[in-house]
SESESE-899437 format. One record per residue (C-alpha): residue number from 0; residue in three letters; x, y, z. Coordinates in Angstrom, 2 decimals, decimal comma. Layout:
<atoms>
ATOM    n  res        u        v        w
ATOM  NUM  Ala        X        Y        Z
...
</atoms>
This chain:
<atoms>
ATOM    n  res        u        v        w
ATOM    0  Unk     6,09    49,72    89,63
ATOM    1  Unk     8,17    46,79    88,62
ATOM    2  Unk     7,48    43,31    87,84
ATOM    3  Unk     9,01    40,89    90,92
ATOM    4  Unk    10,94    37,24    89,34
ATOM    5  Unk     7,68    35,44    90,07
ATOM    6  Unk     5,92    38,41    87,65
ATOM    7  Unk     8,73    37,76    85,20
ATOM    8  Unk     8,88    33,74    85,22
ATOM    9  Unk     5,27    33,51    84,49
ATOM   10  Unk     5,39    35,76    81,21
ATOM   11  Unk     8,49    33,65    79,93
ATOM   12  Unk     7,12    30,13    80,91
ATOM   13  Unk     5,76    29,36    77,22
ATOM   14  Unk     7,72    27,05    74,85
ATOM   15  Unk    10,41    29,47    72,66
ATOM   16  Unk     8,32    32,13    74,31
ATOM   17  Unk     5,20    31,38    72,96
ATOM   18  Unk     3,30    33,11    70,40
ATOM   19  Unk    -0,25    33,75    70,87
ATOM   20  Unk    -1,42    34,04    67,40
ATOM   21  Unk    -4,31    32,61    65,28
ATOM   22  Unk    -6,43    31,65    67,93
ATOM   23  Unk    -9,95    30,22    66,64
ATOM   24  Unk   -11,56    33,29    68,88
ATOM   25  Unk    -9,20    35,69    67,46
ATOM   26  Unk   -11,79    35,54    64,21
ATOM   27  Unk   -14,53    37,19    66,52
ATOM   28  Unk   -13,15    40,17    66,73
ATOM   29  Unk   -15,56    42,47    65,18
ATOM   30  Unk   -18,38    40,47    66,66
ATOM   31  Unk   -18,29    42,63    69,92
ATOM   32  Unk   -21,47    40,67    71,98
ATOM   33  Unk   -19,54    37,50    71,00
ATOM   34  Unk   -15,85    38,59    72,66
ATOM   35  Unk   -17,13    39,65    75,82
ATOM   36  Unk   -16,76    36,37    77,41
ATOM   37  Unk   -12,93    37,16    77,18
ATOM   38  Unk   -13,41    39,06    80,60
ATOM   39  Unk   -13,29    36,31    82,43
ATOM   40  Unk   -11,63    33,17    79,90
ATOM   41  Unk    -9,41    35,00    77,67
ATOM   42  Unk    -9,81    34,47    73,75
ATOM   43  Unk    -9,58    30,97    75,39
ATOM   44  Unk   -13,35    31,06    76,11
ATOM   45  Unk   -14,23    33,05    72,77
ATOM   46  Unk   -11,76    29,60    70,71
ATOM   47  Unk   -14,16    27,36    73,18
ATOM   48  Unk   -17,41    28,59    72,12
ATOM   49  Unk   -16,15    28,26    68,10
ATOM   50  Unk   -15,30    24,93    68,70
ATOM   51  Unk   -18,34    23,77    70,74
ATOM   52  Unk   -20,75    24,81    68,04
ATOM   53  Unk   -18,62    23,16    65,07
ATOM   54  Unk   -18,40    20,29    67,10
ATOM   55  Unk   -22,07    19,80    67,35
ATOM   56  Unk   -23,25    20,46    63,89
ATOM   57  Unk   -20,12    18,21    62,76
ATOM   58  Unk   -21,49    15,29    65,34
ATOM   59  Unk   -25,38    16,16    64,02
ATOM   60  Unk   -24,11    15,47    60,39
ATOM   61  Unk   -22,34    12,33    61,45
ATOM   62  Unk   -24,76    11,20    62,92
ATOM   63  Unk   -28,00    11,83    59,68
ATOM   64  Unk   -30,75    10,40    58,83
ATOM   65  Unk   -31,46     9,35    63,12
ATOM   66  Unk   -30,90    11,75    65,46
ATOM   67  Unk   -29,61    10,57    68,63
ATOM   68  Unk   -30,80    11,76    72,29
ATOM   69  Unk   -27,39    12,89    72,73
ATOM   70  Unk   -27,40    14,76    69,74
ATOM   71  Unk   -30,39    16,71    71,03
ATOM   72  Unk   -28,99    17,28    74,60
ATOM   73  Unk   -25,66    18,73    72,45
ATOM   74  Unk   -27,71    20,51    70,31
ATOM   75  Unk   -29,53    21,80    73,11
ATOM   76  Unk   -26,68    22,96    75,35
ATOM   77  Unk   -24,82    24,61    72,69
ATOM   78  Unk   -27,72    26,53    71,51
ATOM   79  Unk   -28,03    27,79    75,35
ATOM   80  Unk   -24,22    28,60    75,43
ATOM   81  Unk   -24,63    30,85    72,14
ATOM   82  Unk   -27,78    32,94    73,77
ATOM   83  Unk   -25,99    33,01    77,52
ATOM   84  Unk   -22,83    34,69    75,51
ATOM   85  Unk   -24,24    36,81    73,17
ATOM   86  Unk   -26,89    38,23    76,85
ATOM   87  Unk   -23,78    38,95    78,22
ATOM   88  Unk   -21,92    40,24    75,78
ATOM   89  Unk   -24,98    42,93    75,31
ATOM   90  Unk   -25,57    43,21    78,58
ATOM   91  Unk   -21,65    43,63    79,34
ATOM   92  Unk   -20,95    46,39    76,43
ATOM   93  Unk   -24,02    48,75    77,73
ATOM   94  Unk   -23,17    48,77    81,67
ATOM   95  Unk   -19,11    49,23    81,09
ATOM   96  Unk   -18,56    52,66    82,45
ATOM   97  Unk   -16,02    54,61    81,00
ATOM   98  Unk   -14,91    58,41    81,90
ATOM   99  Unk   -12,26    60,62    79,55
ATOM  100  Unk    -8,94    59,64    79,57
ATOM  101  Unk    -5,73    61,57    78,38
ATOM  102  Unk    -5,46    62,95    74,90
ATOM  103  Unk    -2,94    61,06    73,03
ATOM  104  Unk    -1,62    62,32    69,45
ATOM  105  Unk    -0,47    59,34    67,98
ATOM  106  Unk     1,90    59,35    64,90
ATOM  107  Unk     2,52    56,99    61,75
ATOM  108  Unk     4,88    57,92    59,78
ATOM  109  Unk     4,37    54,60    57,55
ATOM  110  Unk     7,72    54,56    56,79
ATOM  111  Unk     8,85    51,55    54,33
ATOM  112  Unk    10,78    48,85    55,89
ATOM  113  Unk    13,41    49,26    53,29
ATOM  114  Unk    13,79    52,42    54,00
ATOM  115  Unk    14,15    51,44    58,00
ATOM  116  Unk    16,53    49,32    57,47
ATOM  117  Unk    18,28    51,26    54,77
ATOM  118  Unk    22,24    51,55    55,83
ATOM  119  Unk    22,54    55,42    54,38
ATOM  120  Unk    22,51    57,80    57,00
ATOM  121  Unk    20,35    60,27    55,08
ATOM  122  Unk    17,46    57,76    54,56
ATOM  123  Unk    17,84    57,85    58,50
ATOM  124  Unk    17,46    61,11    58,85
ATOM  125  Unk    14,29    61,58    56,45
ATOM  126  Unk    12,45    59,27    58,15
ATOM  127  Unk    13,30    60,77    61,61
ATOM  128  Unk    12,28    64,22    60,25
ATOM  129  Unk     8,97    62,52    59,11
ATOM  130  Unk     8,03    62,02    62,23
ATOM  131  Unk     8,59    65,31    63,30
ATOM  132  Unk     6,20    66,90    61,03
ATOM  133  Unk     3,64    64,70    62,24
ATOM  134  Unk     3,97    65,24    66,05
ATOM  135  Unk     3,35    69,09    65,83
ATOM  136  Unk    -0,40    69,58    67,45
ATOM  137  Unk    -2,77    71,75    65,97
ATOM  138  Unk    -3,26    75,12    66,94
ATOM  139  Unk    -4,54    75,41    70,33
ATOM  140  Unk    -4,30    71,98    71,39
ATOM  141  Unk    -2,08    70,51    73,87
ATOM  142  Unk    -2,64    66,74    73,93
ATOM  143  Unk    -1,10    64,83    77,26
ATOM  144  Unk     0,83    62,57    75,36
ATOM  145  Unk     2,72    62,30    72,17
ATOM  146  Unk     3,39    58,79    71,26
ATOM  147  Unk     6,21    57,44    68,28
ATOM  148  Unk     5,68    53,83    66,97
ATOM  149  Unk     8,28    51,25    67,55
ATOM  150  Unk    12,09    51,97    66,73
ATOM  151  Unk    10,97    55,16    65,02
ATOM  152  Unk    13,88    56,33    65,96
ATOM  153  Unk    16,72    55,98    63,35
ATOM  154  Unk    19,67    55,67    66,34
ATOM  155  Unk    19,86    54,67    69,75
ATOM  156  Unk    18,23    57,49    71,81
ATOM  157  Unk    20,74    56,88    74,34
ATOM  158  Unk    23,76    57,45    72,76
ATOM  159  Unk    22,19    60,14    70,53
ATOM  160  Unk    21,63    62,05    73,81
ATOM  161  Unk    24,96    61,24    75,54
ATOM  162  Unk    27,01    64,66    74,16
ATOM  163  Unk    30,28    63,32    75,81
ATOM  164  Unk    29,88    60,17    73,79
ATOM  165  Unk    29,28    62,17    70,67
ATOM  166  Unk    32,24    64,32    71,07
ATOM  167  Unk    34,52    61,31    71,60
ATOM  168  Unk    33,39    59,96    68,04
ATOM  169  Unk    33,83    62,65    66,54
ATOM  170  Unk    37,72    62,68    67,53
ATOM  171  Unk    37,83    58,95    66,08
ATOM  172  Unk    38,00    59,70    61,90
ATOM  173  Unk    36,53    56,05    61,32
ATOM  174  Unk    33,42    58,07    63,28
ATOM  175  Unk    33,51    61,37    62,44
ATOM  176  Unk    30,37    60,63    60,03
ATOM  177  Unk    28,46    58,54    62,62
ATOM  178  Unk    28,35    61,29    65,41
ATOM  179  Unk    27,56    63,78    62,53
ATOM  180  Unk    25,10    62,03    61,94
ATOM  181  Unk    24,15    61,93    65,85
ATOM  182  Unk    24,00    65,26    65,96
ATOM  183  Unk    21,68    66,04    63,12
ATOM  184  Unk    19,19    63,61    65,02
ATOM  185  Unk    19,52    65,47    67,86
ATOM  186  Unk    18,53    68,69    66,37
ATOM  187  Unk    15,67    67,31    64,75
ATOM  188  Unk    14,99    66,31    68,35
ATOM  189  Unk    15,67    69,61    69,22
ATOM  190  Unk    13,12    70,89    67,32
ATOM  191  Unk    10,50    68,29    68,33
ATOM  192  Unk    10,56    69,44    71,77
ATOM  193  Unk    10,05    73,41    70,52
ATOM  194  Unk     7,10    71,92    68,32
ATOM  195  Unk     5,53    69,63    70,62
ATOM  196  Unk     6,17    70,36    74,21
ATOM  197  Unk     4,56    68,06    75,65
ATOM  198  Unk     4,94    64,45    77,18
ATOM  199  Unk     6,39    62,06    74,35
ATOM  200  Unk     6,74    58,50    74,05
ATOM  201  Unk     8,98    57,22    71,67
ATOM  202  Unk     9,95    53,81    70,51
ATOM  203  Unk    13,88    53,38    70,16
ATOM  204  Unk    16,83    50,72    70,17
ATOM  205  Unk    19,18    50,93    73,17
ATOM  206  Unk    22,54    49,99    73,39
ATOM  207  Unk    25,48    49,69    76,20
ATOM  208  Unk    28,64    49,18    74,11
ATOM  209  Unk    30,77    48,18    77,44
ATOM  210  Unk    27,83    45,56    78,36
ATOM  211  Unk    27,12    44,38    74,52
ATOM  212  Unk    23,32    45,07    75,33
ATOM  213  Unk    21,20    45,76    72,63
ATOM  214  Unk    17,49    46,48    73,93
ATOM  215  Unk    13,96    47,33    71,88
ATOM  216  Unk    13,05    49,64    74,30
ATOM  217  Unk    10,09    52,75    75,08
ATOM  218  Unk    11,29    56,38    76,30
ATOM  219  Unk     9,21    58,36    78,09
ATOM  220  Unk     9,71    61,96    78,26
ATOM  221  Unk     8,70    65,19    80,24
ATOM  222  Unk     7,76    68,31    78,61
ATOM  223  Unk    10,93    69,76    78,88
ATOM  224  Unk    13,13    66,79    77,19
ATOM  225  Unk    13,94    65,43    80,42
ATOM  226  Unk    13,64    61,41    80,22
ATOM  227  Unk    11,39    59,96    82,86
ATOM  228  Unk    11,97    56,08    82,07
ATOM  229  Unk    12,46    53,58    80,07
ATOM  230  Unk    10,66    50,23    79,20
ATOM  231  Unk    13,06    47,34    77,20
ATOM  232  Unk    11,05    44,80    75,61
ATOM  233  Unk    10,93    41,31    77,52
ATOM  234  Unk     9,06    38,91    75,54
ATOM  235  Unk    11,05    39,25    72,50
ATOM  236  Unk    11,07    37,86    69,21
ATOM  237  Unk    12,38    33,71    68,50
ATOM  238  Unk    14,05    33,93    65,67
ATOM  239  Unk    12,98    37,76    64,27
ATOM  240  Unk    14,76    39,18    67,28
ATOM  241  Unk    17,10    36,54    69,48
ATOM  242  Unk    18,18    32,86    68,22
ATOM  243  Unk    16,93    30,43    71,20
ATOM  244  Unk    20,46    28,07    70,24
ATOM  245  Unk    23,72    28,90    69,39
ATOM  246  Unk    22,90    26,27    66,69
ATOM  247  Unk    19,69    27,21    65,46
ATOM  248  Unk    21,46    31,39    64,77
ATOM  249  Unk    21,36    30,49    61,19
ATOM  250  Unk    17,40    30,66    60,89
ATOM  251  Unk    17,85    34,47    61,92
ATOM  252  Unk    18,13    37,00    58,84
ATOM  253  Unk    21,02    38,67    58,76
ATOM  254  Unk    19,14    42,25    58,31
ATOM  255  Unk    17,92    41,97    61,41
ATOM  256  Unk    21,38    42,36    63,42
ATOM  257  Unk    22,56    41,15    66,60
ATOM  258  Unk    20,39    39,52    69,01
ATOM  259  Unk    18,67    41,86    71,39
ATOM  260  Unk    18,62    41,31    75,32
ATOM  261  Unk    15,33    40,81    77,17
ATOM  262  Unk    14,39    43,79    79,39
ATOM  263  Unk    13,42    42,29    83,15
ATOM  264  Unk    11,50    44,87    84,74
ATOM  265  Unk     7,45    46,30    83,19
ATOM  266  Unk     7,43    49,18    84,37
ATOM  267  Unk     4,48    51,99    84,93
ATOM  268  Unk     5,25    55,70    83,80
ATOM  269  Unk     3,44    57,98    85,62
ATOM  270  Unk     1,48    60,73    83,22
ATOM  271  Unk     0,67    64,30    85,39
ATOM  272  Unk    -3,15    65,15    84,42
ATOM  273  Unk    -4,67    68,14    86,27
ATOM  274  Unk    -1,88    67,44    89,39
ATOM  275  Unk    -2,26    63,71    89,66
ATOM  276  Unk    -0,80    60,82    88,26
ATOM  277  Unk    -2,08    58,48    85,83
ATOM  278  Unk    -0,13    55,36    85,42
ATOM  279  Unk    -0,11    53,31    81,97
ATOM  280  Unk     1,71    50,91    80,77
ATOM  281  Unk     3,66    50,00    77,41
ATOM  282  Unk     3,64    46,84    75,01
ATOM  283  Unk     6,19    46,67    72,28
ATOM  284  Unk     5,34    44,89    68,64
ATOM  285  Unk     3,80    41,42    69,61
ATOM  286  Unk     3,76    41,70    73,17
ATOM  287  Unk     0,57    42,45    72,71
ATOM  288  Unk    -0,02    38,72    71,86
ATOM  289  Unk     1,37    37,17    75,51
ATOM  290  Unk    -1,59    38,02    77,14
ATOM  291  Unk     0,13    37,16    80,53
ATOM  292  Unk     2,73    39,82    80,21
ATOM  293  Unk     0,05    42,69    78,92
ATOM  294  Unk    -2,39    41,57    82,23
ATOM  295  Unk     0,07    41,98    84,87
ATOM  296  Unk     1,15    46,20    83,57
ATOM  297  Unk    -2,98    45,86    84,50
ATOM  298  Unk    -3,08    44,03    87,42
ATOM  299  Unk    -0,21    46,15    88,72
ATOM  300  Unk    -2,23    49,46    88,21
ATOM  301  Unk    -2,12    50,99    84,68
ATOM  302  Unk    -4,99    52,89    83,64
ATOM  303  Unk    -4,48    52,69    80,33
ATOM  304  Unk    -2,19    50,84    78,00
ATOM  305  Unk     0,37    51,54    75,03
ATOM  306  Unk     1,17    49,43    72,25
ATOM  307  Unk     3,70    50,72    69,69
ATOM  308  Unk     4,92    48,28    66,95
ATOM  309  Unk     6,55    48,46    63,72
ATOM  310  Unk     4,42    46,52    61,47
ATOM  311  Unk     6,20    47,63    57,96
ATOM  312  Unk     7,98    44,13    57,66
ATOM  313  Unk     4,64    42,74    56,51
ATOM  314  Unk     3,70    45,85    54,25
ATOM  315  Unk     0,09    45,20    53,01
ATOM  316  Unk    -0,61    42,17    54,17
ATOM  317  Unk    -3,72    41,06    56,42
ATOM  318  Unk    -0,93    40,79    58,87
ATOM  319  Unk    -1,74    44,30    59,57
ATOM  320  Unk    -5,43    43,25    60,70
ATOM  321  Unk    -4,49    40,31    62,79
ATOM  322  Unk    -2,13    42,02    64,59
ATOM  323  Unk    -4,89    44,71    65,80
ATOM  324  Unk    -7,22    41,77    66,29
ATOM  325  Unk    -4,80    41,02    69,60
ATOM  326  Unk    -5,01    44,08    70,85
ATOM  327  Unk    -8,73    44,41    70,80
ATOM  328  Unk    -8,88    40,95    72,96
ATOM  329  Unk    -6,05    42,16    75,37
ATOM  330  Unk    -8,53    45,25    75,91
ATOM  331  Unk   -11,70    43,25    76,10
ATOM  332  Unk    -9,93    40,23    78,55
ATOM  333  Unk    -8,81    43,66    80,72
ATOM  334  Unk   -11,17    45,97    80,25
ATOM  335  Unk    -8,75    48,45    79,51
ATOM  336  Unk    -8,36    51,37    77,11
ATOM  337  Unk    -5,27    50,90    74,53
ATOM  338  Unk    -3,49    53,51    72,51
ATOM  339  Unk    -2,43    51,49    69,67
ATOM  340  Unk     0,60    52,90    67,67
ATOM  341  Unk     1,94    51,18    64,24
ATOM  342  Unk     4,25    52,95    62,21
ATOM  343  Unk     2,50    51,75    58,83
ATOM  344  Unk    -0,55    50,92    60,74
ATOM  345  Unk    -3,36    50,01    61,75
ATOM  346  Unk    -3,10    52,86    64,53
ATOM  347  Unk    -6,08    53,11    67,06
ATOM  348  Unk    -7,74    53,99    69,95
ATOM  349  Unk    -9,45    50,88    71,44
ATOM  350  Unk   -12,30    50,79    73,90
ATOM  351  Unk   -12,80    48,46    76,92
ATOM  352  Unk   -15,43    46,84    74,72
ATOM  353  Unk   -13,21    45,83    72,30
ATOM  354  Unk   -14,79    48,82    70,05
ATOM  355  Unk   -12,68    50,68    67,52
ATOM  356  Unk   -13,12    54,15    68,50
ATOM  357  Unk   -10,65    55,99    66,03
ATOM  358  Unk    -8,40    55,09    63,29
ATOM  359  Unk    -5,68    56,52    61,59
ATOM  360  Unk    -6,78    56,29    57,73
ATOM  361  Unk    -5,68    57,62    53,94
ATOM  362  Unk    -7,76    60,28    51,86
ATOM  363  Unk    -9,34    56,93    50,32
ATOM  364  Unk   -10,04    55,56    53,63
ATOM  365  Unk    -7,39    52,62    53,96
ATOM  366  Unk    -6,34    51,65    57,29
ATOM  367  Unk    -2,49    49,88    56,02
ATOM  368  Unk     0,03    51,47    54,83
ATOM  369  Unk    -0,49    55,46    55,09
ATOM  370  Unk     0,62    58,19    56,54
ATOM  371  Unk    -0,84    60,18    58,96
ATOM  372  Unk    -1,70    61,00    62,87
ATOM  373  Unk    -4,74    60,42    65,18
ATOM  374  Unk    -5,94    62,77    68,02
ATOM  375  Unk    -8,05    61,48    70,87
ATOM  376  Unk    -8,88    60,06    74,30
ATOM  377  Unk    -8,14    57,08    75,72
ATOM  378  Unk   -11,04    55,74    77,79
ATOM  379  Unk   -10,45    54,91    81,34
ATOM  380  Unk   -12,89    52,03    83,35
ATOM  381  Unk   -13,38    51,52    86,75
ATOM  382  Unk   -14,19    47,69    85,65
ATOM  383  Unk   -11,72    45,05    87,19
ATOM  384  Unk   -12,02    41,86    84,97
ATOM  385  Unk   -11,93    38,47    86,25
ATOM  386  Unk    -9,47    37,52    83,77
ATOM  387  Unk    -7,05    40,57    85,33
ATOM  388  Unk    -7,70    39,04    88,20
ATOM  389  Unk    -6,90    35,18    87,79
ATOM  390  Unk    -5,52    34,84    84,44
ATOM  391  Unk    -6,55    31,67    82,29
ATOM  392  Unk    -8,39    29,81    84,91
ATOM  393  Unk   -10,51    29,01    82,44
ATOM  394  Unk    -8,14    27,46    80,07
ATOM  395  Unk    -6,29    25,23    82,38
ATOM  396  Unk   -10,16    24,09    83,77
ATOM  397  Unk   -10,69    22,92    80,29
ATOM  398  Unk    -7,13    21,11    80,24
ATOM  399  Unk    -8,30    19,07    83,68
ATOM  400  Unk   -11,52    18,31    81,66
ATOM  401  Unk   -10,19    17,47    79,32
ATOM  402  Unk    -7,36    15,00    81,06
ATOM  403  Unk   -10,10    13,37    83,16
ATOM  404  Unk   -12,65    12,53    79,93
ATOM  405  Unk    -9,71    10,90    78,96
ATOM  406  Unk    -9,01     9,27    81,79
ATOM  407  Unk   -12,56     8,01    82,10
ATOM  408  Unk   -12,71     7,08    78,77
ATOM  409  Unk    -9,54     4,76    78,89
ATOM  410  Unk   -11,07     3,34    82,10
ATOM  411  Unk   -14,44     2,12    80,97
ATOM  412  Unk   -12,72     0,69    77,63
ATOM  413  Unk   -13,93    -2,86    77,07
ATOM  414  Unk   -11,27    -5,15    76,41
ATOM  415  Unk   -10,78    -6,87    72,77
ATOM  416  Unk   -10,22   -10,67    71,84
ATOM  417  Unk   -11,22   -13,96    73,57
ATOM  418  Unk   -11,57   -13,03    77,77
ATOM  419  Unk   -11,11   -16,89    78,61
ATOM  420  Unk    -7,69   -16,90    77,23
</atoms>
């Protein structure tokens, strides 16, 4: 299933792509009856009810030691606003009906960004083998889907997979160490595939040397090694992964390499469970906050959703925690179950509600920064939101408001100075 140019404009219509991030709702949520509204308004609705109950208790204290009527009918209809979202947010999170979804084993490696973006070959190769170690399932258990966090592959999976590529660099001396290298990848691969064989998603860098196309892109794989698509990233990265301006290229770091190319088509792979097919869609890093994009792999049929990101270039910040905070709306606004993959976390499995179900923590019980892997279920719903539906109705509602208050407001302005003039 593939995203049509209408699809594709509408994700890409923001201003240098947009970046939906630090959002007044965004604070709610852990407050699960309070993000429910985000069904049918988006975080949009959640920012609106913040900002409607500052508003009033900052017009109430403006307005000490006389109350005005006004300030009671405010006071009033906020109050009502509070109890009608936090009825349906109850009543919302006890009638969503969920059944068992595929078991995912989901890996993080938490491998240092230095060490990611180390230039030695061997530092390459550790991390890939780290991830290795991690994917193989316990005994007795076959889970439907392995999934590998964002770029957790040290080289591009497409070239490391092309032998007749390999074998020409390894005629070229200037090479020779390159497609060594290549090839030690592709017998750690090698041995992924006798450890885990299973379906595996894994999060990689693409390149086309003849088109000079450099893609962040998802592999999906069968059981047997045999790749069944491929998802490059669309809504990438101003300034961390492409330079809007010829002009403006200085403001990109330099470790961060040449600029990648948008992918142009979201497409669904297809997961076999018990004979059928279960389409899901994938996210990459902060796709997960262009909640325009992540609706339509939705709208156009996924079950379930994927996000894999590479959070390591924040290392223990709170970064970490707003960057999950996303993904718990994009599952609430879709009421949708998300496999959440971050290579130094925080990795989860995230309800429909919004609810945390499991997380990948340490021996101490941290959430950032540690290694380890998470085994579970994605839940599926039957519930079709609103906002999957129609988007941010809601939001451009309170722009039109918003416009005409104005409007009314200039209208009905008395004029100043001396009217016989």
């Amino acid at each position: 299933v593939l995203l049509n140019q209408a699809d594709y404009r509408e994700t890409q219509r923001f201003f240098l792509t947009g970046f939906s991030f630090f959002f007044l709702g965004h604070t709610q949520h852990e407050w699960l009856p309070v993000i429910q509204i985000a069904d049918f308004g988006g975080a949009y609705a959640v920012s609106f009810l913040i900002l409607a109950v500052n508003g009033c208790l900052a017009d109430v204290a403006l307005s000490r030691p006389r109350l005005t009527r006004r300030n009671v009918v405010a006071a009033g209809a906020v109050v009502a606003l509070v109890v009608a979202t936090l009825a349906y947010g109850v009543a919302r999170i006890k009638h969503i009906a969920t059944t068992e979804g595929p078991q995912v084993l989901m890996v993080q490696a938490n491998i240092a960004q230095d060490l990611k973006i180390s230039p030695t070959l061997q530092d390459g190769l550790t991390q890939m083998r780290r991830h290795v170690d991690l994917s193989d399932p316990p005994a007795g258990l076959r889970p439907n889907l392995v999934i590998w966090p964002e770029t957790s592959l040290p080289a591009p999976i497409n070239i490391m997979l092309d032998d007749p590529f390999v074998a020409r660099l390894k005629e070229m001396p200037e090479y020779r160490e390159w497609a060594a290298f290549l090839e030690q990848c592709r017998g750690e691969w090698t041995r992924l595939r006798e450890r885990a064989p299973t379906h595996l998603l894994v999060g990689a860098e693409s390149y086309f040397p003849r088109e000079k196309r450099r893609h962040n892109s998802a592999y999906f794989f069968g059981p047997g090694g045999e790749p069944l698509g491929r998802y490059d990233k669309i809504h990438i990265v101003v300034f961390g992964e492409y330079a809007p301006l010829e002009m403006l290229r200085f403001l990109r770091p330099p470790v961060m390499g040449p600029d990648l190319t948008p992918g142009r088509t979201a497409a669904l792979f297809d997961l076999p469970i018990e004979g059928r097919a279960m389409p899901f869609g994938v996210t990459i890093c902060y796709e997960d906050a262009n909640p325009a994009l992540f609706r339509r792999f939705v709208r156009n049929g996924a079950r379930f959703m994927v996000n894999i990101t590479n959070d390591g270039w924040f290392r223990d910040s709170m970064e970490l925690d707003q960057h999950l905070a996303l993904c718990v709306f994009r599952a609430v606004e879709n009421r949708v179950g998300v496999a959440r993959n971050a290579n130094t976390g925080i990795s989860a499995i995230i309800g429909p509600d919004g609810r945390l179900l499991q997380v990948v923590t340490g021996p101490d019980g941290r959430r950032r920064v540690v290694a380890g892997r998470l085994i579970g279920r994605v839940p599926l719903s039957q519930t079709r939101s609103a906002y999957t539906r129609y988007g941010d109705v809601f939001a451009w509602l309170c722009i039109a408001g918003t416009a005409g208050l104005a409007a009314v407001a200039i209208l009905r302005r008395k004029p100043t100075g001396d009217p016989h003039a």
